[in-house]
C-alpha positions in Angstrom: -27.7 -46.8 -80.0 -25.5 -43.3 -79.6 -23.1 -42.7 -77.3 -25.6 -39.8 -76.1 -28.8 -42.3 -75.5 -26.5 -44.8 -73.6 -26.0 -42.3 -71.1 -29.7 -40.8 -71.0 -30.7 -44.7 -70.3 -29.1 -44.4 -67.0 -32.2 -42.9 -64.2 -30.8 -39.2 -62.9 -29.9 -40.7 -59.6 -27.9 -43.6 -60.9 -26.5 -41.7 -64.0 -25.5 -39.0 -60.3 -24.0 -42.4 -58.7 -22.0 -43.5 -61.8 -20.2 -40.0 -62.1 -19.8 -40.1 -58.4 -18.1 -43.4 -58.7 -16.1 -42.3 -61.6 -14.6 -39.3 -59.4 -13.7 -41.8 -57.1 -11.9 -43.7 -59.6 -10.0 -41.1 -61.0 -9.2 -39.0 -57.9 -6.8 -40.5 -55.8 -7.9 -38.2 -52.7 -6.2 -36.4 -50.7 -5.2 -38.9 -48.2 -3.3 -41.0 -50.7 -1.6 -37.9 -52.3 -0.6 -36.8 -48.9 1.0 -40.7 -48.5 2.5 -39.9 -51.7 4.1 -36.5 -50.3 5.2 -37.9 -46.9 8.7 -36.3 -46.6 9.2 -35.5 -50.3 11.0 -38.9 -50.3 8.8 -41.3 -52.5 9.1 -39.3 -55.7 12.7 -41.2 -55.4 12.6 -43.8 -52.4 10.8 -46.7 -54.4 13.4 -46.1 -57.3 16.3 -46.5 -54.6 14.9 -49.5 -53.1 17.8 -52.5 -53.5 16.0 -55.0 -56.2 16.4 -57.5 -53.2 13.8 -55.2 -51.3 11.9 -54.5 -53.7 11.5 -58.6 -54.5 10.9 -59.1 -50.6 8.2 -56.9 -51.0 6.2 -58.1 -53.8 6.3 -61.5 -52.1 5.4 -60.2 -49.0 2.7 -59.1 -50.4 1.1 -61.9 -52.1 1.9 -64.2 -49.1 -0.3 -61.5 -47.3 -3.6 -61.4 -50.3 -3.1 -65.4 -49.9 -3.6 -65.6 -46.2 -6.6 -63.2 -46.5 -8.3 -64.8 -49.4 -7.7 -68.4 -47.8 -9.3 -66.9 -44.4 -12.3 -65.2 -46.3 -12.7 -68.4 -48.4 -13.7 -70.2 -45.3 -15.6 -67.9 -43.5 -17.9 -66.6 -46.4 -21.5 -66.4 -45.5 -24.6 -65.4 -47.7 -25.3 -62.0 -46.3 -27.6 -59.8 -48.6 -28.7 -57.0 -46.2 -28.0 -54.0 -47.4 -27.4 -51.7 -45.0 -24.5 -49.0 -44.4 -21.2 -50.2 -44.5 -19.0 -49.9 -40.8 -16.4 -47.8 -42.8 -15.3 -45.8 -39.7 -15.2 -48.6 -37.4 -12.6 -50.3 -39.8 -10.7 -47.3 -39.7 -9.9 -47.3 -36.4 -8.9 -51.0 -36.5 -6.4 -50.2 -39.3 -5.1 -46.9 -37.9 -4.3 -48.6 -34.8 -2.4 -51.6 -36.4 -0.5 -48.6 -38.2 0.4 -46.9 -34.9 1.7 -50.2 -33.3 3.9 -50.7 -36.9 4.8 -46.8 -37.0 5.8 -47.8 -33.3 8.4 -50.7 -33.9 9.4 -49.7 -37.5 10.3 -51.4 -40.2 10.7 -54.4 -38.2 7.0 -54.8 -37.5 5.8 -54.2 -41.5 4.7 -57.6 -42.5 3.0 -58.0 -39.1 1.0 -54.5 -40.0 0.4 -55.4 -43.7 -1.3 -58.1 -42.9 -3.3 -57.0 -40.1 -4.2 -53.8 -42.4 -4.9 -55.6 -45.4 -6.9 -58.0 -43.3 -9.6 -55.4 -41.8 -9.5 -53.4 -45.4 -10.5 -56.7 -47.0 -13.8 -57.0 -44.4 -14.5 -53.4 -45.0 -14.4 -54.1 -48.9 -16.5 -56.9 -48.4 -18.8 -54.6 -46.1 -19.0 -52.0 -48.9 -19.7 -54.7 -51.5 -22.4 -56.1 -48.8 -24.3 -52.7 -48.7 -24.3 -52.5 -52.7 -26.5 -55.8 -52.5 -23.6 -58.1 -53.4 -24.0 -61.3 -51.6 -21.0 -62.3 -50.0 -21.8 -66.1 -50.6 -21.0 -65.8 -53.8 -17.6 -66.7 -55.4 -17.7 -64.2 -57.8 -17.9 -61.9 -54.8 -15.1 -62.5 -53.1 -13.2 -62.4 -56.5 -14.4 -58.8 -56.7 -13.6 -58.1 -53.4 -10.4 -59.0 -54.4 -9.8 -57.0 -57.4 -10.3 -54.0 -55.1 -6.7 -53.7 -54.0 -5.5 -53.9 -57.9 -7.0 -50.2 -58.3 -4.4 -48.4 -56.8 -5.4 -45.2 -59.0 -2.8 -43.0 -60.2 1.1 -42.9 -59.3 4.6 -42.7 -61.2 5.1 -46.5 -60.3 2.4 -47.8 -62.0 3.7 -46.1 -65.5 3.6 -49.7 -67.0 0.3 -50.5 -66.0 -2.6 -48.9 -67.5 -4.5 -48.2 -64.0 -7.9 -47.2 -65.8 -11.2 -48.6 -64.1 -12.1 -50.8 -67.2 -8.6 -50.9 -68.4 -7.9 -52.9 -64.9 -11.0 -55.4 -64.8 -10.3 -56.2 -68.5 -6.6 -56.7 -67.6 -7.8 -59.6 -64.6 -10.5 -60.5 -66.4 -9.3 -63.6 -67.7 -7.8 -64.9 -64.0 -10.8 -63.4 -62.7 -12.8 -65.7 -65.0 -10.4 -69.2 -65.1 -10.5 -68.5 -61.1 -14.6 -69.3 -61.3 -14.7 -71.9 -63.9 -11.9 -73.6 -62.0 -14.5 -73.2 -58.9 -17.6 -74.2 -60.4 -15.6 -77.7 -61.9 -14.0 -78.7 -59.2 -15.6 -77.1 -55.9 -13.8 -73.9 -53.4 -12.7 -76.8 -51.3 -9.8 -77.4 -54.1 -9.3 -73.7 -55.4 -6.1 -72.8 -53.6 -4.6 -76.5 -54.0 -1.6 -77.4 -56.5 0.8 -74.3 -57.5 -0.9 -74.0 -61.4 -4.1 -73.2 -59.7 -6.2 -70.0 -61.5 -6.9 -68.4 -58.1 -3.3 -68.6 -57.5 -2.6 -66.3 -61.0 -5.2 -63.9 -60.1 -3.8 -63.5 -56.7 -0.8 -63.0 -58.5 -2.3 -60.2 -60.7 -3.8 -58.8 -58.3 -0.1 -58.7 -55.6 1.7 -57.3 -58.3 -0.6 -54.0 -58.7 -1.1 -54.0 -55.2 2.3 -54.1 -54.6 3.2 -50.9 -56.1 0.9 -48.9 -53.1 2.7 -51.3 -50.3 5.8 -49.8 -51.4 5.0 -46.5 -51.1 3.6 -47.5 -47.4 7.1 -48.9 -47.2 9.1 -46.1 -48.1 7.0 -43.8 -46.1 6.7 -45.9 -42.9 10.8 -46.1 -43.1 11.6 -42.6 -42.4 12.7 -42.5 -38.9 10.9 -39.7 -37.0 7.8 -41.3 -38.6 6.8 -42.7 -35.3 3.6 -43.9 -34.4 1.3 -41.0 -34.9 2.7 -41.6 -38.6 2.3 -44.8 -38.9 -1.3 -44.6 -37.9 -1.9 -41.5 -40.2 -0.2 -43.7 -43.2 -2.5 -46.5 -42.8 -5.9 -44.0 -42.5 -4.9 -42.9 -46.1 -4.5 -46.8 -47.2 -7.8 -48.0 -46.0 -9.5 -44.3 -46.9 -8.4 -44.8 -50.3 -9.2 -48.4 -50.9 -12.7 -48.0 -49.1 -13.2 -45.2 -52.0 -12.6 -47.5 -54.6 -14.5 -50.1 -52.8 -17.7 -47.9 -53.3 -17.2 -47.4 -56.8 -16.2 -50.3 -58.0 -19.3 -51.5 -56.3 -21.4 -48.8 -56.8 -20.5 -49.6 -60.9 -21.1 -53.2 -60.2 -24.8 -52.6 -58.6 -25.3 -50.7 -61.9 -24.0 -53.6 -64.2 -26.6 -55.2 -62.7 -29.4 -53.3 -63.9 -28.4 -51.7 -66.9 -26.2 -54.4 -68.5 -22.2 -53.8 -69.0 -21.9 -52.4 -71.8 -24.3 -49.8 -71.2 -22.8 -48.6 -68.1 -19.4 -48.9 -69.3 -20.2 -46.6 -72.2 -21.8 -44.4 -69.8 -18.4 -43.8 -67.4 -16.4 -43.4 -70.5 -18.5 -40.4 -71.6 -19.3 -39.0 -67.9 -17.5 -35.7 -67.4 -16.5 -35.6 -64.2 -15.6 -31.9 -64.6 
């Protein structure tokens, strides 16, 4: 089958919804390039950060995507009603934890990381809800999860190769030791013992992630950033990770009917032009 005839498999609507998806992916948005702009200090602040910093937040971070996936773990229901996702109302949860953290400073980060990366998480799960994912599913969640490793585009990342597929291929074999480790031995062990598989891909995961919570970092630290900016800072997180949520999704949904490999060829030969 040609490259040409994969693409023509996909329906006009869905082949519309897999180069929407794909602009999504590779468009960082506005919001986040604005985060990225905030001051003219992050084309530099990151590289100043003290490696001690720097180390305090990577761990910071994965303490934070532990404490969210434990909490999710044990509140997962089977939900398969796919309606429209509450995107703005997560919004304003998330801009306000930003307001109180642009409020108090650097001294209140963790406290808004993990409130912000808290409420992102549901509205990822939301998004994945409305693309008939059933959140009952392991495999969902682990999806969910792999969200927050598609930061998209920035100079901090140059070591990573931050494509769409590039990424899942990249956590695909956590992604996938994570749900045989599930299946074996039940989710009521999954996050037990320091070895575990969920444990690496959270790992994985923290250590993408990590690169857009320093950026949040560097930006929230300027002192006349206030709380106005602080809110602002955390719209741009949530509005960028929602977008990625919806195409990563959106892709998934097509997976679903079309097959991987079908739909994977597809994106790679969508113009998005």
């Amino acid at each position: 089958m040609s490259e040409t005839s994969l693409i023509t498999t996909l329906s006009g609507d869905d082949l519309h919804a897999l180069k929407d998806a794909k602009k999504k992916m590779e468009d960082i948005g506005w919001a986040m390039k604005g985060l990225n702009r905030i001051g003219g200090v992050l084309e530099t602040g990151i590289d100043k950060l003290p490696k001690k910093q720097q180390k305090w937040l990577q761990q910071a971070t994965h303490k934070v995507l532990l404490s969210v996936v434990k909490a999710n773990l044990k509140t997962m229901k089977s939900e398969k009603l796919q309606t429209p996702a509450s995107n703005n109302t997560y919004k304003a949860i998330v801009t306000s934890s930003g307001i109180i953290g642009g409020a108090f400073g650097a001294t209140a980060f963790v406290l808004d990381l993990t409130l912000a990366t808290k409420f992102m998480m549901r509205s990822i799960m939301d998004i994945a809800r409305s693309e008939g994912e059933d959140l009952g599913v392991f495999d969902t969640q682990l999806a969910c999860l792999q969200v927050l490793a598609l930061g998209g585009k920035s100079k901090h990342d140059d070591n990573l190769d931050t494509g769409y597929y590039a990424t899942r291929i990249a956590l695909s074999s956590a992604v996938r030791n994570a749900t045989s480790y599930a299946s074996k031995q039940g989710l009521g062990t999954i996050l037990q013992g320091s070895s575990n598989p969920l444990l690496k891909l959270i790992g994985a995961v923290a250590s993408r992630f990590s690169i857009q919570v320093s950026e949040k970092f560097v930006a929230q630290a300027i002192p006349v950033i206030g709380a106005a900016g602080g809110g602002s800072i955390n719209l741009a997180f949530i509005h960028h990770f929602q977008h990625m949520a919806k195409a990563h999704f959106t892709i998934r949904r097509l997976e679903r009917k079309y097959g991987l490999e079908v739909v994977q060829k597809a994106y790679e030969n969508t113009n998005i032009n």
